[in-house]
mmCIF file of the N, C-alpha and C atoms, coordinates in Angstrom:
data_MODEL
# 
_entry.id   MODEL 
# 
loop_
_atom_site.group_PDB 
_atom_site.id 
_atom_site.type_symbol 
_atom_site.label_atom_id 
_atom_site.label_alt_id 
_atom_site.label_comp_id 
_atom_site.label_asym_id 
_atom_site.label_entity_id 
_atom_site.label_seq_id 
_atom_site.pdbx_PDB_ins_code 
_atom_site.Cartn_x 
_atom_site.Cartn_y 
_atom_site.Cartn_z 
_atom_site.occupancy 
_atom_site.B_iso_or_equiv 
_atom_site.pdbx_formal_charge 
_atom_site.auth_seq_id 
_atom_site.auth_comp_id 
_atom_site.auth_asym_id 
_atom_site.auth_atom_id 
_atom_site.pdbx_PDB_model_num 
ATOM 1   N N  . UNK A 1 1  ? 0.833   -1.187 0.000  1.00 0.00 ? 1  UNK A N  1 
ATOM 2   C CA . UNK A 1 1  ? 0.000   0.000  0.000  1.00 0.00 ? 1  UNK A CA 1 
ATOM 3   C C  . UNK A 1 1  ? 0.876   1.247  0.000  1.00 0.00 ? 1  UNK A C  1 
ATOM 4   N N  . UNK A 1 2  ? 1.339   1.749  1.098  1.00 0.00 ? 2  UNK A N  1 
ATOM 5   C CA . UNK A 1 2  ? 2.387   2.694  1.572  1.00 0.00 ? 2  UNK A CA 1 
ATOM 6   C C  . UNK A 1 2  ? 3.458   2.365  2.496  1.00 0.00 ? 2  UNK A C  1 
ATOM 7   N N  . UNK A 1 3  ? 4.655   2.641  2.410  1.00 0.00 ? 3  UNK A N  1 
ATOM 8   C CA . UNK A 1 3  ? 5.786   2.615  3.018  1.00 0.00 ? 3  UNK A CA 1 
ATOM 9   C C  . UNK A 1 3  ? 5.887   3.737  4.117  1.00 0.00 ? 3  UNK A C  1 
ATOM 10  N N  . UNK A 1 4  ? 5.899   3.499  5.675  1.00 0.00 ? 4  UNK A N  1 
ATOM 11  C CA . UNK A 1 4  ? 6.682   4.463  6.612  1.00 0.00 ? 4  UNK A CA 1 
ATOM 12  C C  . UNK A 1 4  ? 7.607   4.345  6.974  1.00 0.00 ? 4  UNK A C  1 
ATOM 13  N N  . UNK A 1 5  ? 8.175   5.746  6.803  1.00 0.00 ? 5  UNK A N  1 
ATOM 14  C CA . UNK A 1 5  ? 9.475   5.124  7.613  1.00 0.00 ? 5  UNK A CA 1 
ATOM 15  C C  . UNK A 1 5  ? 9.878   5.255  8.845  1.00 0.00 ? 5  UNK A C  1 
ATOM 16  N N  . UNK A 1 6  ? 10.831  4.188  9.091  1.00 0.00 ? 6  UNK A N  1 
ATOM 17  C CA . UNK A 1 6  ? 10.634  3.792  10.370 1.00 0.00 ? 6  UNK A CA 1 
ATOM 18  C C  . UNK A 1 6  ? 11.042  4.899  11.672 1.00 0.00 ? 6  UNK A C  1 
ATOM 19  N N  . UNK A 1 7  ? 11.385  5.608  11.267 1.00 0.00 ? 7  UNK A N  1 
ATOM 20  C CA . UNK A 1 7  ? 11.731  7.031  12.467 1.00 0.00 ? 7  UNK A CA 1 
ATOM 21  C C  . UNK A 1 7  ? 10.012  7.797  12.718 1.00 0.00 ? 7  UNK A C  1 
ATOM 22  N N  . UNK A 1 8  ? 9.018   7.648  11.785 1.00 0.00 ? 8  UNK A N  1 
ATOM 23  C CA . UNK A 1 8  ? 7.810   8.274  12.020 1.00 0.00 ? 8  UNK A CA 1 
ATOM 24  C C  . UNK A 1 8  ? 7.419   7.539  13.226 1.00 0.00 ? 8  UNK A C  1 
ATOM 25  N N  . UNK A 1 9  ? 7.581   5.907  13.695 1.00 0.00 ? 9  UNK A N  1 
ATOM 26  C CA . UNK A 1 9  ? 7.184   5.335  14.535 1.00 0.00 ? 9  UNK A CA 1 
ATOM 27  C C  . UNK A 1 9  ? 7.393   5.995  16.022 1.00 0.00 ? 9  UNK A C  1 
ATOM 28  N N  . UNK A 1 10 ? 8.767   6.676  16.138 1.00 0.00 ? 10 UNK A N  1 
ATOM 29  C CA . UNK A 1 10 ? 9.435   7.255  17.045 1.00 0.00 ? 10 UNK A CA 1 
ATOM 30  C C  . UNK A 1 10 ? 8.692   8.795  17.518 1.00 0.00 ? 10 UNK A C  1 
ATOM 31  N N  . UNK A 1 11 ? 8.660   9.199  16.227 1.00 0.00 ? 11 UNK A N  1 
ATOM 32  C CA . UNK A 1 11 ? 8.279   10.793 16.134 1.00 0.00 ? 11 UNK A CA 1 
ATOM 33  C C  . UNK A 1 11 ? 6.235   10.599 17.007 1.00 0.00 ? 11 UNK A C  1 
ATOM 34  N N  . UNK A 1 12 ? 5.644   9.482  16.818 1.00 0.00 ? 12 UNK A N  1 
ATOM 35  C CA . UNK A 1 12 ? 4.625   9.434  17.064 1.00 0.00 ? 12 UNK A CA 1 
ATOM 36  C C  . UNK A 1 12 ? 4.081   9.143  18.881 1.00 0.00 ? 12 UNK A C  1 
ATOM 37  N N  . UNK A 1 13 ? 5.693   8.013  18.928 1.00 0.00 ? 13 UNK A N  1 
ATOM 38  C CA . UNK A 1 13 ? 5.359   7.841  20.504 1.00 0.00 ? 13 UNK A CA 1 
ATOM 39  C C  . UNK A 1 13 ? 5.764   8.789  21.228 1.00 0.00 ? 13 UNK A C  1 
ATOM 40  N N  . UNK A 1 14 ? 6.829   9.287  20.318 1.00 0.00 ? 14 UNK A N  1 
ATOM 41  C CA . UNK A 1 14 ? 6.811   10.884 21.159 1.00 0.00 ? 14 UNK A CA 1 
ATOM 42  C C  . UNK A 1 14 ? 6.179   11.945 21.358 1.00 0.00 ? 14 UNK A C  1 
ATOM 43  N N  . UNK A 1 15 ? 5.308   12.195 20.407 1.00 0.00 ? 15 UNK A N  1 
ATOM 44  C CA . UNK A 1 15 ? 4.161   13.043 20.008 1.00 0.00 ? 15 UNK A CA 1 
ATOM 45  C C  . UNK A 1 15 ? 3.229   12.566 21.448 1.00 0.00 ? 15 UNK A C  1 
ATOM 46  N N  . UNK A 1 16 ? 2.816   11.406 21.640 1.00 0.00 ? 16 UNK A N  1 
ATOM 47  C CA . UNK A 1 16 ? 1.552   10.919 22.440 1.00 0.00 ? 16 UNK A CA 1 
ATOM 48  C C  . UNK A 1 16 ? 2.273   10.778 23.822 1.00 0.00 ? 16 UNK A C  1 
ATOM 49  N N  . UNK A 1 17 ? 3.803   10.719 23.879 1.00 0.00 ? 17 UNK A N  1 
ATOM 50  C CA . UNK A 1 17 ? 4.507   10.856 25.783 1.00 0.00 ? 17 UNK A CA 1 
ATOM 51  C C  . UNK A 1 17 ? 4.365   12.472 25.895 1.00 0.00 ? 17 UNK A C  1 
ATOM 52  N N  . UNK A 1 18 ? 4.546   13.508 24.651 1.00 0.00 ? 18 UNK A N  1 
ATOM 53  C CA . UNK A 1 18 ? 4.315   14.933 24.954 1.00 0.00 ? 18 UNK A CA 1 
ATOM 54  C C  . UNK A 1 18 ? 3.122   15.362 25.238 1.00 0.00 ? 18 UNK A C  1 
ATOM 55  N N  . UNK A 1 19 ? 2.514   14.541 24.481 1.00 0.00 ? 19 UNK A N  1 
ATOM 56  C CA . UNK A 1 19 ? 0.723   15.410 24.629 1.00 0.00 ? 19 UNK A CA 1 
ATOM 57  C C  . UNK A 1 19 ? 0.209   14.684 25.775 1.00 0.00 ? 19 UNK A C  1 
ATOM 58  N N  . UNK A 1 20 ? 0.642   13.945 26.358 1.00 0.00 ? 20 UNK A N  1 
ATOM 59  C CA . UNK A 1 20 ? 0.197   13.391 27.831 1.00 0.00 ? 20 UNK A CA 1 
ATOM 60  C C  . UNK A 1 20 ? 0.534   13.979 29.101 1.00 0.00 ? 20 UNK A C  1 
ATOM 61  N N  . UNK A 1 21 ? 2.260   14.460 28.950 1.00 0.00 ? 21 UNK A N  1 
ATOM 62  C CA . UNK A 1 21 ? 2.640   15.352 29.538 1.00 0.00 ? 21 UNK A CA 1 
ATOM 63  C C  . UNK A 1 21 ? 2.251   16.553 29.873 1.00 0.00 ? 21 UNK A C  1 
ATOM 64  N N  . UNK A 1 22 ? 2.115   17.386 28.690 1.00 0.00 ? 22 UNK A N  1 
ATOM 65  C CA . UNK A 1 22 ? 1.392   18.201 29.142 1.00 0.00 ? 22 UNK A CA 1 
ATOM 66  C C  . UNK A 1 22 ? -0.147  18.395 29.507 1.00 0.00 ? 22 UNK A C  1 
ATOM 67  N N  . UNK A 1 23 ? -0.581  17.274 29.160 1.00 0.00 ? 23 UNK A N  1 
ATOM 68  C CA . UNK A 1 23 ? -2.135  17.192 29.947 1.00 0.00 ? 23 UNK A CA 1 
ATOM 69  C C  . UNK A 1 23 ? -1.713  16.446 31.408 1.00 0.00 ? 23 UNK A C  1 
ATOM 70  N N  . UNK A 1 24 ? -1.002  16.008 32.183 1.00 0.00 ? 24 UNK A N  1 
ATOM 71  C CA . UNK A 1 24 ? -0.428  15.727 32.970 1.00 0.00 ? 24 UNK A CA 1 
ATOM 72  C C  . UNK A 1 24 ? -0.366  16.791 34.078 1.00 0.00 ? 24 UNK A C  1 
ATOM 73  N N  . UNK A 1 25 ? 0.467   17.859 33.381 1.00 0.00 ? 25 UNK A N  1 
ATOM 74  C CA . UNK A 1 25 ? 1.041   19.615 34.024 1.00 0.00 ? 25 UNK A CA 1 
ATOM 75  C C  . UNK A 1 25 ? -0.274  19.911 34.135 1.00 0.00 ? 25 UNK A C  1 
ATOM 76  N N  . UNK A 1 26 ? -0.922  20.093 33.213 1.00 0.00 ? 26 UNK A N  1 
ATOM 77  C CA . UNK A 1 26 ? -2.228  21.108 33.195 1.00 0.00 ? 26 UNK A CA 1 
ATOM 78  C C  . UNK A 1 26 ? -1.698  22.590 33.406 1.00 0.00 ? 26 UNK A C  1 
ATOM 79  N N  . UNK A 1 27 ? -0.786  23.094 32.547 1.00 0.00 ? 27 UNK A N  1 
ATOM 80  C CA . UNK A 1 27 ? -0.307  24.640 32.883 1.00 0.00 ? 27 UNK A CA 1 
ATOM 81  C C  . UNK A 1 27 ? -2.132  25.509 32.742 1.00 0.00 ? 27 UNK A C  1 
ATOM 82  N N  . UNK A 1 28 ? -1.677  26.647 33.945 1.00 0.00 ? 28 UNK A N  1 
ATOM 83  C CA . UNK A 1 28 ? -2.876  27.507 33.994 1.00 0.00 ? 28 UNK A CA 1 
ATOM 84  C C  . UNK A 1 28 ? -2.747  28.230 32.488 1.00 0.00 ? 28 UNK A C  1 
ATOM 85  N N  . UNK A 1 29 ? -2.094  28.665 31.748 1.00 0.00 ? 29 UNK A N  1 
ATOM 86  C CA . UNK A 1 29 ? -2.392  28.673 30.615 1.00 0.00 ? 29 UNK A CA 1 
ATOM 87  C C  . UNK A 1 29 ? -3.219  28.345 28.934 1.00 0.00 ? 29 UNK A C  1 
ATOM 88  N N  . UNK A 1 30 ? -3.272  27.141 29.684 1.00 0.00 ? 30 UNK A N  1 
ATOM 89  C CA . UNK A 1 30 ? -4.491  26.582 29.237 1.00 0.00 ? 30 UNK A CA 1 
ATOM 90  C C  . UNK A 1 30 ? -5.583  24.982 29.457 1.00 0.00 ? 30 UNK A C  1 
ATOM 91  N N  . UNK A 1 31 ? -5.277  25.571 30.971 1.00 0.00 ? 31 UNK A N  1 
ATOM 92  C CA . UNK A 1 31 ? -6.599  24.765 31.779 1.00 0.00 ? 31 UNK A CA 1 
ATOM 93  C C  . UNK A 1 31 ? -7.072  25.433 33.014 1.00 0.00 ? 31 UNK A C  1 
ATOM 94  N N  . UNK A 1 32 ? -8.574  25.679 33.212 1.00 0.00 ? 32 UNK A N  1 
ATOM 95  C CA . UNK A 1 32 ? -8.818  26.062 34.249 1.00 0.00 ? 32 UNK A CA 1 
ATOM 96  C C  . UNK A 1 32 ? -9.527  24.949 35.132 1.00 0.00 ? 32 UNK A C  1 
ATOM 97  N N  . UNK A 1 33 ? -8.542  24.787 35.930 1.00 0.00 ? 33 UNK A N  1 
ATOM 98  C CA . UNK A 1 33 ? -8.725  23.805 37.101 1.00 0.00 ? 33 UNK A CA 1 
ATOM 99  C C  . UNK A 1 33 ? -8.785  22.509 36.280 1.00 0.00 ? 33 UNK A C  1 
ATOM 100 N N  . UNK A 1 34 ? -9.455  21.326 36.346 1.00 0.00 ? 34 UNK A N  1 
ATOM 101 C CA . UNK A 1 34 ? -9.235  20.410 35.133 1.00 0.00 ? 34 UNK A CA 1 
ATOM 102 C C  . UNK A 1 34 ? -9.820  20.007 33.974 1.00 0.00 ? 34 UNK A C  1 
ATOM 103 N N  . UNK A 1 35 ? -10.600 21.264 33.517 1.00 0.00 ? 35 UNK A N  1 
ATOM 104 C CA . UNK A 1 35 ? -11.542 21.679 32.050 1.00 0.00 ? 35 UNK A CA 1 
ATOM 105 C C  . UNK A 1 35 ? -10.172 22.125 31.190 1.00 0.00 ? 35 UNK A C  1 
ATOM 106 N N  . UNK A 1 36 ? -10.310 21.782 30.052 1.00 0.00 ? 36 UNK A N  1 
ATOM 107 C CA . UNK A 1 36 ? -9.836  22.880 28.906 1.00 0.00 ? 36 UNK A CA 1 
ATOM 108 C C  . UNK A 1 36 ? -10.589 23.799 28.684 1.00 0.00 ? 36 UNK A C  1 
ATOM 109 N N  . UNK A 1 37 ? -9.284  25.358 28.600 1.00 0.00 ? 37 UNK A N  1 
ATOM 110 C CA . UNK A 1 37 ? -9.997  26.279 28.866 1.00 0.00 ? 37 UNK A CA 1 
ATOM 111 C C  . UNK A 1 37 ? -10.530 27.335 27.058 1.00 0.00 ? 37 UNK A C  1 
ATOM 112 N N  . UNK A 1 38 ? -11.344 27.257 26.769 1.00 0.00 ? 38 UNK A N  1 
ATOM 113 C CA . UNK A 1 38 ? -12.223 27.933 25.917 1.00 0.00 ? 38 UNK A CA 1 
ATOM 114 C C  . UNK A 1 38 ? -10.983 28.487 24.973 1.00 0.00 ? 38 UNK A C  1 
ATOM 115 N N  . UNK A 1 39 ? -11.196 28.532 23.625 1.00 0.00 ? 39 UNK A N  1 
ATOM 116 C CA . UNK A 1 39 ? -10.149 28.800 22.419 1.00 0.00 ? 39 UNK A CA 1 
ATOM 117 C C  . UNK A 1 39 ? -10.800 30.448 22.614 1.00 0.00 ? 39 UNK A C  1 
ATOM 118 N N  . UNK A 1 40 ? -10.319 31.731 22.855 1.00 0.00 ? 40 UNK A N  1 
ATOM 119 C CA . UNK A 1 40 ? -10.468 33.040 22.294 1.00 0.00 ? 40 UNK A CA 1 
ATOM 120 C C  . UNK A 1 40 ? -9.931  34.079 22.962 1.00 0.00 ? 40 UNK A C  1 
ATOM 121 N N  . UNK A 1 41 ? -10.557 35.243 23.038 1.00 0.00 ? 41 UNK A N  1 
ATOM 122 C CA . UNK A 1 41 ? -10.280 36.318 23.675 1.00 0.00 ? 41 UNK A CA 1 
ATOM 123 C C  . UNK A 1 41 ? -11.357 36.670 24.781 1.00 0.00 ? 41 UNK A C  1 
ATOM 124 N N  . UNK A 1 42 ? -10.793 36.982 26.192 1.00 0.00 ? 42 UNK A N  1 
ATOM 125 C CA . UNK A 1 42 ? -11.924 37.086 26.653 1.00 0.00 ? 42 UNK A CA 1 
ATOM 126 C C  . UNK A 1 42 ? -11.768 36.627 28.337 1.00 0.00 ? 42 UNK A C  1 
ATOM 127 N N  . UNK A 1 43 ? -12.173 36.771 29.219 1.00 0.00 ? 43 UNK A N  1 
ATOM 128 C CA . UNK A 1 43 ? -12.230 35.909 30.890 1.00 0.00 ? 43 UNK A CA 1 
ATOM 129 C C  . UNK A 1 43 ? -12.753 34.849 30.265 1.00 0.00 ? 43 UNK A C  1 
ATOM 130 N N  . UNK A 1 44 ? -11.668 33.742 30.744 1.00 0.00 ? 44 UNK A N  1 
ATOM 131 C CA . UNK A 1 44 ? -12.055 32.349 30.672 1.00 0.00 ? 44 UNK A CA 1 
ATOM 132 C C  . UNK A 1 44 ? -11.513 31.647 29.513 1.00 0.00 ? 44 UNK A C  1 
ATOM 133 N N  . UNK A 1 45 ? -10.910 32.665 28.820 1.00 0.00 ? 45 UNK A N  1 
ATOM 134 C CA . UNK A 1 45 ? -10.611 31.766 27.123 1.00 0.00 ? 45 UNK A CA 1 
ATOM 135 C C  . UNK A 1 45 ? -9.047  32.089 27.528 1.00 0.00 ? 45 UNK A C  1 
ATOM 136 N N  . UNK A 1 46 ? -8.823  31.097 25.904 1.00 0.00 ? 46 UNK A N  1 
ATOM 137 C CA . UNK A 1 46 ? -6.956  31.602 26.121 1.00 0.00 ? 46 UNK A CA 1 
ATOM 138 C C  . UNK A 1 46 ? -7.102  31.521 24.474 1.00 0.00 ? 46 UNK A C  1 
ATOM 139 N N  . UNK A 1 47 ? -5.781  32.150 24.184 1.00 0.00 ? 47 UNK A N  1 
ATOM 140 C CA . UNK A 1 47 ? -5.008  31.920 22.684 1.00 0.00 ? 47 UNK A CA 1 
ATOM 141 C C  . UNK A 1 47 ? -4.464  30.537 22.657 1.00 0.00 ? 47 UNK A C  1 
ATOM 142 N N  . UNK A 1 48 ? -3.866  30.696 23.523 1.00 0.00 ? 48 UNK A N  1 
ATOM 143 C CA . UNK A 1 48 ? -3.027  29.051 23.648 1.00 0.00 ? 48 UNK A CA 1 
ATOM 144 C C  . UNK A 1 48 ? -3.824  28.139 23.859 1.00 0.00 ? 48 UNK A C  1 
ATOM 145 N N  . UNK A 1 49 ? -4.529  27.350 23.141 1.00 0.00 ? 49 UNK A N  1 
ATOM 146 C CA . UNK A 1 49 ? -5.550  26.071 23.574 1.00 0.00 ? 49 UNK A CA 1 
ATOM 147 C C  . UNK A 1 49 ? -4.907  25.255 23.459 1.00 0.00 ? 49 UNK A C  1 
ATOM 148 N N  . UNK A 1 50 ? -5.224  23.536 24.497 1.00 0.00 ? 50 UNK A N  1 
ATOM 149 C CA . UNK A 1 50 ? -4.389  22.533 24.031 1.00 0.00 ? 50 UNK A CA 1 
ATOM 150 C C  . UNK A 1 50 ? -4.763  22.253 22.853 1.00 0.00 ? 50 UNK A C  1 
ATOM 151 N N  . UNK A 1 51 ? -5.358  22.049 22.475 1.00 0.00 ? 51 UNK A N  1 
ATOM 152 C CA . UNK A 1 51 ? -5.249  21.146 20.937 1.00 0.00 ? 51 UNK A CA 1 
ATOM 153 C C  . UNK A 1 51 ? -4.809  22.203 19.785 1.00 0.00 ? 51 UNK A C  1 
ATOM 154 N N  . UNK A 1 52 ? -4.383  23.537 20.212 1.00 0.00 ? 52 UNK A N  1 
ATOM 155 C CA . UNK A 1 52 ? -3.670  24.695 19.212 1.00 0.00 ? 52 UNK A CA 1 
ATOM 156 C C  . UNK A 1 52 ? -2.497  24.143 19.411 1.00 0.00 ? 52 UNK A C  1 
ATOM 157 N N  . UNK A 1 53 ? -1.808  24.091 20.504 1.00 0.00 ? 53 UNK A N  1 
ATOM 158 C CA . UNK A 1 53 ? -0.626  23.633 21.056 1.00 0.00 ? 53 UNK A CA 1 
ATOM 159 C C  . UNK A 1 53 ? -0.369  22.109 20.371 1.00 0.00 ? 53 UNK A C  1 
ATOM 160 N N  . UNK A 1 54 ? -1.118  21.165 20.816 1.00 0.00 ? 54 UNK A N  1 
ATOM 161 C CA . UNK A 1 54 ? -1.132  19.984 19.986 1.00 0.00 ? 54 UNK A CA 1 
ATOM 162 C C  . UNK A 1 54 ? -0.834  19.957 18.729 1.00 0.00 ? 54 UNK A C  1 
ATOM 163 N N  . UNK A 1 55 ? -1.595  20.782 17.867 1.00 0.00 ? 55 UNK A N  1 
ATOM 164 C CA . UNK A 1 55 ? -1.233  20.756 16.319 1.00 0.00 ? 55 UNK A CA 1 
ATOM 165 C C  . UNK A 1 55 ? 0.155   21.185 15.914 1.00 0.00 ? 55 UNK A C  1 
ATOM 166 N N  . UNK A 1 56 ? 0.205   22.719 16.936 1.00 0.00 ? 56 UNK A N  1 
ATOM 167 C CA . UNK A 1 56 ? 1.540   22.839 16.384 1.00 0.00 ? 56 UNK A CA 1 
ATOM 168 C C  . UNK A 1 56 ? 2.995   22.389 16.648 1.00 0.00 ? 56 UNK A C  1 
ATOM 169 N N  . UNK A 1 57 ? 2.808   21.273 17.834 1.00 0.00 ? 57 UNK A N  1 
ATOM 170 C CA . UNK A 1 57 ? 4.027   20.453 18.327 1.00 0.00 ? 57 UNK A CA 1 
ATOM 171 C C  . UNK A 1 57 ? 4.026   19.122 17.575 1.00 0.00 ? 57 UNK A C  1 
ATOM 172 N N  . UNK A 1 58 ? 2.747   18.918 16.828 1.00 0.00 ? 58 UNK A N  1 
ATOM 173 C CA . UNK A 1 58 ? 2.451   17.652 16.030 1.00 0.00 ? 58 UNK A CA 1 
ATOM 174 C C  . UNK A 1 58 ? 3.882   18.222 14.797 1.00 0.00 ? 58 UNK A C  1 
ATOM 175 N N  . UNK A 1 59 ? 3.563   19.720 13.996 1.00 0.00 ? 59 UNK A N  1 
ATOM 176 C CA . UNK A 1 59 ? 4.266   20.297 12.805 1.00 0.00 ? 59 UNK A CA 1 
ATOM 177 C C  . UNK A 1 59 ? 5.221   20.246 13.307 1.00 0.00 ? 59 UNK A C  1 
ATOM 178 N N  . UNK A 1 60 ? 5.863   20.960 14.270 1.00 0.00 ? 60 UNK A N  1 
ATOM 179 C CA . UNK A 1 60 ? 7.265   21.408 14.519 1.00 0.00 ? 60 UNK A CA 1 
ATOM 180 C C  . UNK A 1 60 ? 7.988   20.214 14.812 1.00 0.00 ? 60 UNK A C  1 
ATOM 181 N N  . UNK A 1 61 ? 7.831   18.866 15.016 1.00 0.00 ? 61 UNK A N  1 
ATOM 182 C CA . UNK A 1 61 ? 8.150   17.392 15.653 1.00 0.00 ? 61 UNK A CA 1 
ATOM 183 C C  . UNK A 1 61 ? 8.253   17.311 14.293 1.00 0.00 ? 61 UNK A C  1 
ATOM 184 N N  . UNK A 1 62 ? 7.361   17.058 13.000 1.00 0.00 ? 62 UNK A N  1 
ATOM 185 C CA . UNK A 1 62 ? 7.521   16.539 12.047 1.00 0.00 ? 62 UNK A CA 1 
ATOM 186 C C  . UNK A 1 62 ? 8.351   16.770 11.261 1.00 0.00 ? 62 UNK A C  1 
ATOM 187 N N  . UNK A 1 63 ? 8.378   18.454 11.427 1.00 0.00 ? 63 UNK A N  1 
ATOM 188 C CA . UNK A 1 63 ? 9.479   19.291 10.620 1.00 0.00 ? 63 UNK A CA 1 
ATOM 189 C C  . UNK A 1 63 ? 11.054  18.730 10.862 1.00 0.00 ? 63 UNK A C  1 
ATOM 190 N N  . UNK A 1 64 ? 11.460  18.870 12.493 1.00 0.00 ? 64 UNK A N  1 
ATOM 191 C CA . UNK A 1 64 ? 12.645  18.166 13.225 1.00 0.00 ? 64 UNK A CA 1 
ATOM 192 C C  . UNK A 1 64 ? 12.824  16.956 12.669 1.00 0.00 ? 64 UNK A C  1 
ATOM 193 N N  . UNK A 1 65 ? 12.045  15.917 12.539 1.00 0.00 ? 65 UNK A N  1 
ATOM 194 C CA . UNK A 1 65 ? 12.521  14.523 11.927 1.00 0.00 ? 65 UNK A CA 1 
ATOM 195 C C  . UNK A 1 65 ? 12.700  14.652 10.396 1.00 0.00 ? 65 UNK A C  1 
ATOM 196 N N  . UNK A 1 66 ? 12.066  15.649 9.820  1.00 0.00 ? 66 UNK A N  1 
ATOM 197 C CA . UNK A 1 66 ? 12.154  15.686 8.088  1.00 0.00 ? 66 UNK A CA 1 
ATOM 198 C C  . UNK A 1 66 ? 13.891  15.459 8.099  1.00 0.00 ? 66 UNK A C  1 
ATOM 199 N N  . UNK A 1 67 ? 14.028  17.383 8.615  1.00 0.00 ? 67 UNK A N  1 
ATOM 200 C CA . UNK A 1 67 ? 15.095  17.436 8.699  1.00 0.00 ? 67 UNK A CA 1 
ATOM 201 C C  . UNK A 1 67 ? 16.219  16.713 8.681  1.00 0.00 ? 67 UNK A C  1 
ATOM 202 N N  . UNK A 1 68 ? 16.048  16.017 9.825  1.00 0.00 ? 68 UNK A N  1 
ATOM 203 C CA . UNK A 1 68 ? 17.056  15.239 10.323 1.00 0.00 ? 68 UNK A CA 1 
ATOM 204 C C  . UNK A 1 68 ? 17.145  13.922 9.677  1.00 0.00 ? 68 UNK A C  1 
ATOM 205 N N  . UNK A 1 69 ? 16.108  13.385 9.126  1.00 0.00 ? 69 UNK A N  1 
ATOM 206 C CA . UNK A 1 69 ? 16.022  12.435 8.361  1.00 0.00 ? 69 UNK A CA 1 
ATOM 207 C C  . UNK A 1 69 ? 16.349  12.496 7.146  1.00 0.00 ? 69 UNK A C  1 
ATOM 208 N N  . UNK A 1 70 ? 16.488  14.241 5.941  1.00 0.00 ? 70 UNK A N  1 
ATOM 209 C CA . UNK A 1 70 ? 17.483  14.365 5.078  1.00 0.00 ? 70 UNK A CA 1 
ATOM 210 C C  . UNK A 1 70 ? 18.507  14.648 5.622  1.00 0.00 ? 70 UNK A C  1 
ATOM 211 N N  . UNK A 1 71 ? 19.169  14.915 6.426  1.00 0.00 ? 71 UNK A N  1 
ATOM 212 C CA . UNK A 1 71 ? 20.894  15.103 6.712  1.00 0.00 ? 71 UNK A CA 1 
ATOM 213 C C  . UNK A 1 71 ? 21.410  14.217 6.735  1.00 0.00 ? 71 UNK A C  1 
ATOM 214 N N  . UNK A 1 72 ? 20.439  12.670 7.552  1.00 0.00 ? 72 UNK A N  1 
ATOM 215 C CA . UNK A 1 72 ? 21.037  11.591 7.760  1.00 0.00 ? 72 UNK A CA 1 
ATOM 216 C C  . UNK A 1 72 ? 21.367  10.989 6.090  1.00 0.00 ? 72 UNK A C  1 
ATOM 217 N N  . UNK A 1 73 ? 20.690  10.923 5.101  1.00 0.00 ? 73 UNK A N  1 
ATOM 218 C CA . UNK A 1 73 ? 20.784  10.079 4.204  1.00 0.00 ? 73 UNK A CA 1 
ATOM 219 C C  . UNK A 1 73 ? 21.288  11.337 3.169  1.00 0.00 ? 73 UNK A C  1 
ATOM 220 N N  . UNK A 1 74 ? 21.833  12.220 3.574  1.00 0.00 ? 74 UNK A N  1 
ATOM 221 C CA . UNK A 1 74 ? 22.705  12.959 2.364  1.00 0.00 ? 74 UNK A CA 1 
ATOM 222 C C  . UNK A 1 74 ? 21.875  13.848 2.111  1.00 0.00 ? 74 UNK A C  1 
ATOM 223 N N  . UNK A 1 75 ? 20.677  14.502 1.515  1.00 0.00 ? 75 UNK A N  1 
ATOM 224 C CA . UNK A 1 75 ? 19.812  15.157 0.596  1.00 0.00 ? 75 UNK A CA 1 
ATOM 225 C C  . UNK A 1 75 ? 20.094  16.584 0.800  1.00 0.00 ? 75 UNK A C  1 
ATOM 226 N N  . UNK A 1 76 ? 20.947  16.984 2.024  1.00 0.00 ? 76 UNK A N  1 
ATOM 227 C CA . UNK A 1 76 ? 20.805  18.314 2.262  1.00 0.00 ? 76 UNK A CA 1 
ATOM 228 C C  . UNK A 1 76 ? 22.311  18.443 2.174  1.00 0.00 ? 76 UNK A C  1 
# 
């Protein structure tokens, strides 16, 4: 069907030990008390939502292994 490669396996359990972690912390940033706290502007909301946060540690993780996964095999 499709080929992964095998470093995505890595990049994923790491993805799901981070996003546990920080639901773990629960920073007041974006949890109030143990609700997630509302995506906006406003008392009670934040900019920083977890699952904003989620997406973009999902990209920036993926980006890091691209990377590193062309340096390893020459391409860069």
């Amino acid at each position: 069907m499709f080929e992964v490669r095998n470093g995505i396996k890595y990049v994923i359990i790491f993805y799901i030990i981070a996003s546990v972690f920080i639901y773990y912390l629960k920073p007041e940033l974006m949890f109030d008390k143990n609700t997630v706290k509302k995506f906006g502007l406003g008392y009670g909301k934040t900019v920083f939502s977890y699952q904003l946060i989620l997406i973009f540690l999902a990209f920036i993780m993926f980006y890091i292994f691209e990377l590193v996964w062309l340096r390893k095999n020459n391409f860069l």
